[in-house]
C-alpha positions in Angstrom: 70.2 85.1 150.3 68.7 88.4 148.8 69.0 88.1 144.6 67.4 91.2 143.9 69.7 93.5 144.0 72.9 91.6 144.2 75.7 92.5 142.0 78.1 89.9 140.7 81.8 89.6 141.4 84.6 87.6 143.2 83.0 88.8 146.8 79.2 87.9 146.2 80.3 84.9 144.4 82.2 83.8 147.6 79.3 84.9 149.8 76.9 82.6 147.4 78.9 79.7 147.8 78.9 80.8 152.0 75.1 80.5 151.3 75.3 77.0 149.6 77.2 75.8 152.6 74.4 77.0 154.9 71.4 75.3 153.1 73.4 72.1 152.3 72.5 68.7 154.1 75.3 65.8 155.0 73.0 63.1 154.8 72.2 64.2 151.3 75.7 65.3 150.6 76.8 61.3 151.4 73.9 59.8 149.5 74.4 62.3 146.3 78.2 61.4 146.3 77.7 57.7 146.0 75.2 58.8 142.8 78.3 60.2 141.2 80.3 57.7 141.4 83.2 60.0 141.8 84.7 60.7 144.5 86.8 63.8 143.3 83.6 65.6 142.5 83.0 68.3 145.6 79.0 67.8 146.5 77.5 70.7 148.9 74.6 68.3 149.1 71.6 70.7 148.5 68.3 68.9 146.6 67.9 69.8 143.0 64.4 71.7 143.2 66.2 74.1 145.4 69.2 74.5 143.1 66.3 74.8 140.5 65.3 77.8 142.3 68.7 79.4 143.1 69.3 79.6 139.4 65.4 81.0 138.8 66.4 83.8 141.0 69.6 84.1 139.2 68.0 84.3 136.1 67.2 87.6 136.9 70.5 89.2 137.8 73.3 89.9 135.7 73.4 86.2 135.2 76.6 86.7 132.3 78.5 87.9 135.7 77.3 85.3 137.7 78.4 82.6 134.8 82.0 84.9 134.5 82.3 84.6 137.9 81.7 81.3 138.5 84.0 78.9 140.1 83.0 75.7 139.0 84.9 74.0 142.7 81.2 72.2 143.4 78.8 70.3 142.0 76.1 72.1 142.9 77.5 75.4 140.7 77.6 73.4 137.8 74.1 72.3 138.2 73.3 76.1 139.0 74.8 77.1 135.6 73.4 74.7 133.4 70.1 75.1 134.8 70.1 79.1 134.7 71.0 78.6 130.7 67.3 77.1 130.4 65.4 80.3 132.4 67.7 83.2 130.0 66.5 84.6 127.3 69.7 85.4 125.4 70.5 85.6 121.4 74.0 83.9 122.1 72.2 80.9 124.1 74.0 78.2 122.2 77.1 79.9 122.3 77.0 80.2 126.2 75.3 76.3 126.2 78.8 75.1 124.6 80.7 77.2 126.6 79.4 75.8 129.7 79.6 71.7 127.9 83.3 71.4 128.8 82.4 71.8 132.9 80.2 68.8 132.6 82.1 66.0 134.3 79.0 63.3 135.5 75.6 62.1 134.3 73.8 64.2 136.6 74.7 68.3 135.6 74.7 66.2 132.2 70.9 65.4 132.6 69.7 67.9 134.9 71.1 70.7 132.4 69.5 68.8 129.5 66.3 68.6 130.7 66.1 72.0 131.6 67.1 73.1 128.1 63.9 73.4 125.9 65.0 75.9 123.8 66.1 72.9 121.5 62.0 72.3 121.3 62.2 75.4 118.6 65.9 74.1 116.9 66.2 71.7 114.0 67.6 68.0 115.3 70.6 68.9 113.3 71.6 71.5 116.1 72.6 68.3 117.7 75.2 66.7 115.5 78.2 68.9 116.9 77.7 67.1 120.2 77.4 63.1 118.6 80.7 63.8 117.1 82.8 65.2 119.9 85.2 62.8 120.8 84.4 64.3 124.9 82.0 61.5 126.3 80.5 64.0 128.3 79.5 66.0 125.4 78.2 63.1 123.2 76.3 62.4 126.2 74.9 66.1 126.6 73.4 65.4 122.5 71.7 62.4 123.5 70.0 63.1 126.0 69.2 66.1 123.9 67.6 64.1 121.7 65.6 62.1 124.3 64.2 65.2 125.5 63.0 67.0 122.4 63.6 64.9 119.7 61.6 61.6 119.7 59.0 61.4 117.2 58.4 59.3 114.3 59.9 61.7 111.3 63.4 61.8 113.7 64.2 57.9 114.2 66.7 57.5 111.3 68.6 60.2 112.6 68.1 58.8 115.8 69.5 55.4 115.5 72.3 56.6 112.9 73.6 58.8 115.9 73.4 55.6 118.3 75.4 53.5 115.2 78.3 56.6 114.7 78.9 58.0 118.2 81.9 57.2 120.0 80.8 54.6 122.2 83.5 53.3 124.4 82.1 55.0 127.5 80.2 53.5 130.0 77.5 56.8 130.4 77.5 57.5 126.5 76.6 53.7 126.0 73.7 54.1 129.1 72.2 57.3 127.3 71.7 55.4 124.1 70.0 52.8 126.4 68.0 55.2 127.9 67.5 56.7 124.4 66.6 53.8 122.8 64.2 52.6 125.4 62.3 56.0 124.9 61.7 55.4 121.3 60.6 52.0 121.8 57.6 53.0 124.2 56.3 55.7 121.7 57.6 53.3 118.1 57.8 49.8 119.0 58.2 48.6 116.1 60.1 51.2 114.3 62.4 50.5 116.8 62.6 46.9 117.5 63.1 46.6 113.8 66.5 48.7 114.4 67.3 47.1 117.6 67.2 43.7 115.7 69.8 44.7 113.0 72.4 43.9 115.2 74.5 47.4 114.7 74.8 47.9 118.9 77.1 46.1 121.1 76.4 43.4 123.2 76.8 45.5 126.4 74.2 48.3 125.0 71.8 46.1 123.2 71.1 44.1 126.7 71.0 47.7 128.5 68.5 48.8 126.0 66.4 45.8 126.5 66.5 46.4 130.5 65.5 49.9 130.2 62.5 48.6 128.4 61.5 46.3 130.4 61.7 48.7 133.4 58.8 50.8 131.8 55.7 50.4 133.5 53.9 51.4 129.9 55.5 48.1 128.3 53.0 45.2 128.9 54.2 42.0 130.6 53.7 39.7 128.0 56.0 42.2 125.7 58.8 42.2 128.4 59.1 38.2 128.5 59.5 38.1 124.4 62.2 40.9 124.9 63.7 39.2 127.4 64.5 36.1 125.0 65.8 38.7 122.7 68.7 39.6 125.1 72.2 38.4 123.6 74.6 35.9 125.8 
């Protein structure tokens, strides 16, 4: 499809999606849906470097037309969106980051969007508290994996672990991201953060989790994955 001089609106947005459909793959399509977990999510099934692409190219367009006129009915635009908000250069960036939050609705456009988002390298950690105390798991989600992108390092670990202590944490995917969090800031402060891990303020379900994570690391040592492992809770 020809970006360059394409002008946004309820047609081109339905001959984009026409596009999708056309460089979509069913074998990818299945094994992408059984990812999600959710089967109400609509998958195209196109591979995220190419969506990567798409939203490079759209980066370049009107992309505030492309986002008006967005349709959110598949997966794939969602990733498409949250991506592009990580190529545009835009005063109101935060403005059209929380605007697109609510349309997140799995771990991936949670992760892939957050990943792609390093304007937050340049943002005080506080820029992160609205999302840890949304009561949307989605959105407390979005902050921590915020923080795991941009945010580990030495002078940020109180705030770190007081957001895994406060957040709501009665969803399975907000309780995985402090996992994955956690496990993150043990590889680069081990024992910054075994010393927090050992206070006891996690559940039992996200404490073991966080011990798993670690010992999945290939930059952990296997004599410091057996002592962890004893450290798991029953």
């Amino acid at each position: 499809m020809d970006f360059q001089n394409i002008k946004w609106n309820k047609q081109t947005h339905q001959k984009f999606i026409k596009y999708l459909k056309t460089i979509s793959e069913k074998n990818y399509q299945k094994f992408h849906q059984k990812l999600l977990k959710n089967k109400k999510i609509k998958v195209l099934g196109i591979r995220t470097p190419k969506l990567k692409e798409i939203a490079r190219q759209i980066s370049k367009t009107d992309y505030l037309k492309f986002i008006k006129y967005n349709t959110h009915t598949y997966y794939e635009e969602n990733i498409i969106h949250g991506l592009l908000l990580g190529f545009i250069k835009d005063d109101n960036i935060l403005n059209l980051t929380d605007d697109f939050i609510p349309y997140i609705d799995n771990w991936a456009t949670c992760d892939v969007t957050c990943a792609n988002l390093k304007i937050f390298k340049k943002l005080n950690i506080n820029q992160t508290k609205k999302y840890l105390q949304s009561s949307n798991p989605w959105e407390i989600r979005f902050g921590l994996v915020i923080l795991l992108n941009y945010y580990i390092e030495k002078e940020n670990l109180s705030y770190i672990f007081s957001a895994c202590n406060t957040v709501k944490k009665d969803h399975y995917y907000v309780k995985m991201a402090i996992a994955w969090l956690l496990s993150i800031c043990y590889i680069k402060y081990p024992e910054i953060t075994l010393k927090y891990l050992k206070s006891g303020d996690l559940d039992n379900f996200t404490y073991n989790k966080t011990i798993s994570k670690i010992c999945e690391s290939l930059r952990v040592s296997k004599e410091t994955k057996e002592k962890l492992k004893k450290l798991k809770r029953k």
